[in-house]
SEDREN-125366 format. One record per residue (C-alpha): residue number from 0; x, y, z. Coordinates in Angstrom, 2 decimals. Layout:
N
<node NUM, <X, Y, Z>>
...
//
This chain:
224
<node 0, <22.72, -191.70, -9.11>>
<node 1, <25.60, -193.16, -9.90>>
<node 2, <29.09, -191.99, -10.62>>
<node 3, <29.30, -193.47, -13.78>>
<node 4, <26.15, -191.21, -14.91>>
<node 5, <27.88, -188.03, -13.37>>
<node 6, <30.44, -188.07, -16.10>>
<node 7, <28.96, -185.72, -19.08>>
<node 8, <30.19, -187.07, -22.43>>
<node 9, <33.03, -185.21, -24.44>>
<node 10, <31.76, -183.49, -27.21>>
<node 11, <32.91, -184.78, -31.02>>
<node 12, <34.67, -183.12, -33.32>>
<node 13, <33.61, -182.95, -36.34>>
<node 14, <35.45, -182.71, -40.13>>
<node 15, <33.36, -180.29, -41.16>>
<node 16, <34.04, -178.28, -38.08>>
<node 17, <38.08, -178.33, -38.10>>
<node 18, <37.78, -177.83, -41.76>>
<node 19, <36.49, -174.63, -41.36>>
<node 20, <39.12, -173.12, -39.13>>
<node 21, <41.33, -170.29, -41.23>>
<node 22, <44.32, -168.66, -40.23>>
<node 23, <44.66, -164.98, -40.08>>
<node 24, <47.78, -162.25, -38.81>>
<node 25, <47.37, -159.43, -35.91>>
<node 26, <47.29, -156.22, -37.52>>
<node 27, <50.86, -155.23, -35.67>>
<node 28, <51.49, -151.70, -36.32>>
<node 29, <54.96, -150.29, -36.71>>
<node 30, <56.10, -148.77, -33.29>>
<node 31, <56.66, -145.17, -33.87>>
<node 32, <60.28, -145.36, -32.48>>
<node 33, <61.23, -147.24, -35.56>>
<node 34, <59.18, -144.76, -37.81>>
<node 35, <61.48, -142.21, -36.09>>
<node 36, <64.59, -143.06, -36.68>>
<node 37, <63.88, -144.22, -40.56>>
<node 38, <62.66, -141.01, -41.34>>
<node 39, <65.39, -139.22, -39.53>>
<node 40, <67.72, -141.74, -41.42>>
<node 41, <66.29, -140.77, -44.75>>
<node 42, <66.43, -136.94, -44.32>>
<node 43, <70.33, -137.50, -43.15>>
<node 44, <70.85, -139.42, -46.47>>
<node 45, <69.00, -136.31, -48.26>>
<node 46, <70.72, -133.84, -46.68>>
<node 47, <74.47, -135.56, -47.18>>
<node 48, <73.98, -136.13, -50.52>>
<node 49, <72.93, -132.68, -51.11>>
<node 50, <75.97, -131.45, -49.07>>
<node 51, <78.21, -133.06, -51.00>>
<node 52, <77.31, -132.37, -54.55>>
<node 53, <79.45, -129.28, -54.48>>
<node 54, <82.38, -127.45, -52.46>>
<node 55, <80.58, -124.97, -49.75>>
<node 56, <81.37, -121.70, -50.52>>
<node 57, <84.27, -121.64, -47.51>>
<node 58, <86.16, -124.39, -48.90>>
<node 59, <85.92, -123.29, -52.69>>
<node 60, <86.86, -119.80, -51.34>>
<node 61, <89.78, -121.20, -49.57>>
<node 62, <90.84, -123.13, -53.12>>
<node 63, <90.69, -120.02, -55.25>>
<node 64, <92.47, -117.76, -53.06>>
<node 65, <96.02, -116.88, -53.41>>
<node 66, <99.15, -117.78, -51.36>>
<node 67, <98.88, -115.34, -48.31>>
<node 68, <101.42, -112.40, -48.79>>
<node 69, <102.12, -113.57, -52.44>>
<node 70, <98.81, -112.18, -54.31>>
<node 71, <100.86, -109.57, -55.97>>
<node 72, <104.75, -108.74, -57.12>>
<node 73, <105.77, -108.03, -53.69>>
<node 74, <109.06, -105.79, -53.07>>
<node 75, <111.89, -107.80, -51.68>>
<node 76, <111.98, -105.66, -48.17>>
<node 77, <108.67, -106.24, -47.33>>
<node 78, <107.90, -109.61, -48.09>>
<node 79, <111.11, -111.97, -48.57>>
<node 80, <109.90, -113.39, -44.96>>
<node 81, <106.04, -114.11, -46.89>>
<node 82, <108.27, -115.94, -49.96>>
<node 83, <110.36, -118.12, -48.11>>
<node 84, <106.84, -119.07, -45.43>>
<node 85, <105.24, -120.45, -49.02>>
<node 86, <107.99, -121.50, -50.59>>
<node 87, <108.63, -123.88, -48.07>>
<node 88, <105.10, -125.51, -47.80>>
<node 89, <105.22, -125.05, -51.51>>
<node 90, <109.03, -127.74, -51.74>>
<node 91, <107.01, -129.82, -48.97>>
<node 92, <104.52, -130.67, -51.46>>
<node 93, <105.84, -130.66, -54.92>>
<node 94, <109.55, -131.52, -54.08>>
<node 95, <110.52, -132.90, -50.71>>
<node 96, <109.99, -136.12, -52.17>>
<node 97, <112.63, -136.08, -54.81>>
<node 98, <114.85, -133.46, -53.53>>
<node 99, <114.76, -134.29, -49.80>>
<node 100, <113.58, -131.87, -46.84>>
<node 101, <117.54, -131.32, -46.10>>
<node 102, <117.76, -130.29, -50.07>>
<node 103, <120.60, -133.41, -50.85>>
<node 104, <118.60, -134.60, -53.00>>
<node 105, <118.90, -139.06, -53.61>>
<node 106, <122.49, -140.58, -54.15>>
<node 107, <122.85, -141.07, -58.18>>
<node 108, <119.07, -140.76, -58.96>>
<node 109, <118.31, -136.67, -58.07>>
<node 110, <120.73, -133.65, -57.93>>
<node 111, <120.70, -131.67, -54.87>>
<node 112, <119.91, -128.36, -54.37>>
<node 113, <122.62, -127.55, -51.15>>
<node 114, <125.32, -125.61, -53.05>>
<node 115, <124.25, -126.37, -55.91>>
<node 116, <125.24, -123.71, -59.14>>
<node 117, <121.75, -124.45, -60.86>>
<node 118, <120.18, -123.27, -57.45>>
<node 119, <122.51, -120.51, -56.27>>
<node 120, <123.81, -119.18, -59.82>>
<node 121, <122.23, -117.05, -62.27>>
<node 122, <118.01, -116.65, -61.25>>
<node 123, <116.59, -117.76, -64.68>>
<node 124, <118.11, -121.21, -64.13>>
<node 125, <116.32, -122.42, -61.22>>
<node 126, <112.91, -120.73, -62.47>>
<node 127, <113.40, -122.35, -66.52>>
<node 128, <114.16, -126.01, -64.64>>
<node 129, <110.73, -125.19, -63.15>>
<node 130, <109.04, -123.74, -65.65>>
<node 131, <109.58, -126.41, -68.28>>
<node 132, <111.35, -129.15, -66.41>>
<node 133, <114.99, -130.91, -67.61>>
<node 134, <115.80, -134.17, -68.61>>
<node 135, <119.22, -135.84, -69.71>>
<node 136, <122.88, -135.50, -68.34>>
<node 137, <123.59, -132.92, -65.62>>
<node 138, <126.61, -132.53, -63.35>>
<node 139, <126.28, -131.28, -59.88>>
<node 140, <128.77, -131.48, -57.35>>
<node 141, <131.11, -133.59, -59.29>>
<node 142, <128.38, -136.49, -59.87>>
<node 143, <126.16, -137.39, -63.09>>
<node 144, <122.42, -137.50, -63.12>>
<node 145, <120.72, -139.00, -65.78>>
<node 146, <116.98, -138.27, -64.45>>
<node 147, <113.78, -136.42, -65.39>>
<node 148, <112.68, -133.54, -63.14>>
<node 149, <109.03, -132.87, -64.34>>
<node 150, <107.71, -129.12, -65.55>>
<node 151, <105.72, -127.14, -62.98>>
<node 152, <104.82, -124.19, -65.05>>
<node 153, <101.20, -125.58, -66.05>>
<node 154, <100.43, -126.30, -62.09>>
<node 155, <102.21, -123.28, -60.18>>
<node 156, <101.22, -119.44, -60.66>>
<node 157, <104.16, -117.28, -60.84>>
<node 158, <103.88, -116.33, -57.68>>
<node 159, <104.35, -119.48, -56.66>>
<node 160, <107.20, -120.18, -58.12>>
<node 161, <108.98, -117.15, -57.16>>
<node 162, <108.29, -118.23, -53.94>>
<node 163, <109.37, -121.80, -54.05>>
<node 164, <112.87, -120.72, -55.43>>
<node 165, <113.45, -117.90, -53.35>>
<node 166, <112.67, -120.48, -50.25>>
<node 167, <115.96, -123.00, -52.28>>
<node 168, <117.77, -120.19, -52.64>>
<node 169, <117.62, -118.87, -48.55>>
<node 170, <118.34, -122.92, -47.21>>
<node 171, <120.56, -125.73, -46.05>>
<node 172, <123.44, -122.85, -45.92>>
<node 173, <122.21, -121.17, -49.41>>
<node 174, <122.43, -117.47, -49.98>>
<node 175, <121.32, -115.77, -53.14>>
<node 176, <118.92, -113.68, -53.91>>
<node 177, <115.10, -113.55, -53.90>>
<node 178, <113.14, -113.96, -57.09>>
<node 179, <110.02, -112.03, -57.50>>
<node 180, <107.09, -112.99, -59.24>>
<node 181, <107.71, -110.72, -62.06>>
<node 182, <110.92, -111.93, -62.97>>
<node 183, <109.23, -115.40, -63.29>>
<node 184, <106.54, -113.86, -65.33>>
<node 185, <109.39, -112.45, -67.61>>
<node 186, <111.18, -116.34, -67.86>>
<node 187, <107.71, -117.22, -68.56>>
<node 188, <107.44, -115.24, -71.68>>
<node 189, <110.95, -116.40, -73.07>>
<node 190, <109.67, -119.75, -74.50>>
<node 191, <106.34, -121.31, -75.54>>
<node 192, <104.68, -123.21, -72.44>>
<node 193, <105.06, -126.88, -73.99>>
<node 194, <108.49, -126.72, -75.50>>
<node 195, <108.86, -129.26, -73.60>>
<node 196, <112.12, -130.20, -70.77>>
<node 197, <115.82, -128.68, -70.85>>
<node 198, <117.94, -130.88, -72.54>>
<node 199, <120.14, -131.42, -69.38>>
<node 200, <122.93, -129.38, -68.35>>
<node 201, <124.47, -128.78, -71.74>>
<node 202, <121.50, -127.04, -73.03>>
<node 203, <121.00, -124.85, -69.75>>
<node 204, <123.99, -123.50, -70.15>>
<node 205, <122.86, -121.90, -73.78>>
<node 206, <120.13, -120.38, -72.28>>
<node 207, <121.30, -119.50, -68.84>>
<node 208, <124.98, -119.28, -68.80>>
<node 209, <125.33, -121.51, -65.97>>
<node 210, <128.56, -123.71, -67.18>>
<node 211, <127.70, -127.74, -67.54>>
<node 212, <130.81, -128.94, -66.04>>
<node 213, <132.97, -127.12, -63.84>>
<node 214, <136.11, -125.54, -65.26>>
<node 215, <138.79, -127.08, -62.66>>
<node 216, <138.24, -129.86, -60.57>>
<node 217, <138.92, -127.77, -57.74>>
<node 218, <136.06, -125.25, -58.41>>
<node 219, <133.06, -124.95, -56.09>>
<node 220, <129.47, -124.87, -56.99>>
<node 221, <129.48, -121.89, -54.96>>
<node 222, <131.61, -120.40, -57.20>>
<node 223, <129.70, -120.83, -60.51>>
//
């Protein structure tokens, strides 16, 4: 036979034969690695948003308790050490800003509190700048200020207050007495809570006694 007769004829294609061809997907499933870690996902989702819907009962335990040695009118003896420990993280985070860590307080904008006769002087002064805050005219250390302190007595206990003066009243080469947190509670009780700020140093001085101005020019704070 001949070569030519060896060949076998390619078959034909068709229309109707490619016309019927339809495309279809491999049913892939998802690996179970992946399943893994979007379920794990999901529950740490769950569980962080469940976590943080409220304060744990460490933290809110922590926010309700009192200042450590504080919790009650302590005698001086025992526990001037305990004031002057809270007092000072109490001025690091209520009045360092203003006042200064080294108590001088800011060049023509804030008083200081280093020999200063509304620190050192008579207690009530000190705790009713607190209590209620002072605005207007006030003469310390032979210069005007003309600021605003504002009130703490809506945001600090009693104790804490006590504390936070009696910690102004030990420092920077201060030495007067401690307060205790009953004599705050008793400058509490003197005037209605929102009677709103001292009327500078002019008005202090009715309630307190603590002179506005210095009689002499050569008087010291100290000496008020």
């Amino acid at each position: 036979m001949s070569q030519h007769n060896d060949q076998q004829p390619e078959p034909q294609r068709t229309p109707l034969k490619e016309s019927g061809f339809e495309p279809y997907e491999v049913n892939r499933p998802i690996p179970i690695l992946v399943l893994a870690v979007t379920v794990a996902l999901i529950a740490w989702g769950v569980y962080t948003l469940w976590a943080d819907s409220g304060p744990s009962t460490e933290a809110a335990a922590e926010a309700e308790a009192p200042i450590a040695g504080i919790d009650t009118a302590p005698t001086i003896a025992d526990n001037a050490s305990s004031l002057v420990s809270a007092g000072a993280t109490i001025f690091a985070a209520n009045c360092a800003t203003c006042h200064q860590a080294n108590g001088s307080g800011i060049s023509e904008a804030v008083p200081p509190l280093v020999d200063s006769r509304y620190v050192t002087g008579a207690a009530d002064t000190p705790v009713q700048i607190l209590l209620h805050g002072i605005k207007g005219p006030i003469e310390v250390a032979g210069n005007q200020y003309d600021g605003r302190m504002p009130r703490f007595g809506e945001t600090l206990t009693d104790s804490e207050i006590a504390a936070v003066v009696s910690y102004i009243r030990q420092q920077w080469g201060n030495s007067a007495a401690f307060v205790e947190p009953a004599f705050v509670a008793e400058q509490r009780a003197r005037f209605v809570a929102d009677r709103g700020p001292w009327n500078g140093g002019a008005e202090l001085e009715q309630v307190t006694g603590v002179p506005a101005r210095l009689a002499r020019a050569t008087d010291t704070e100290a000496s008020q």
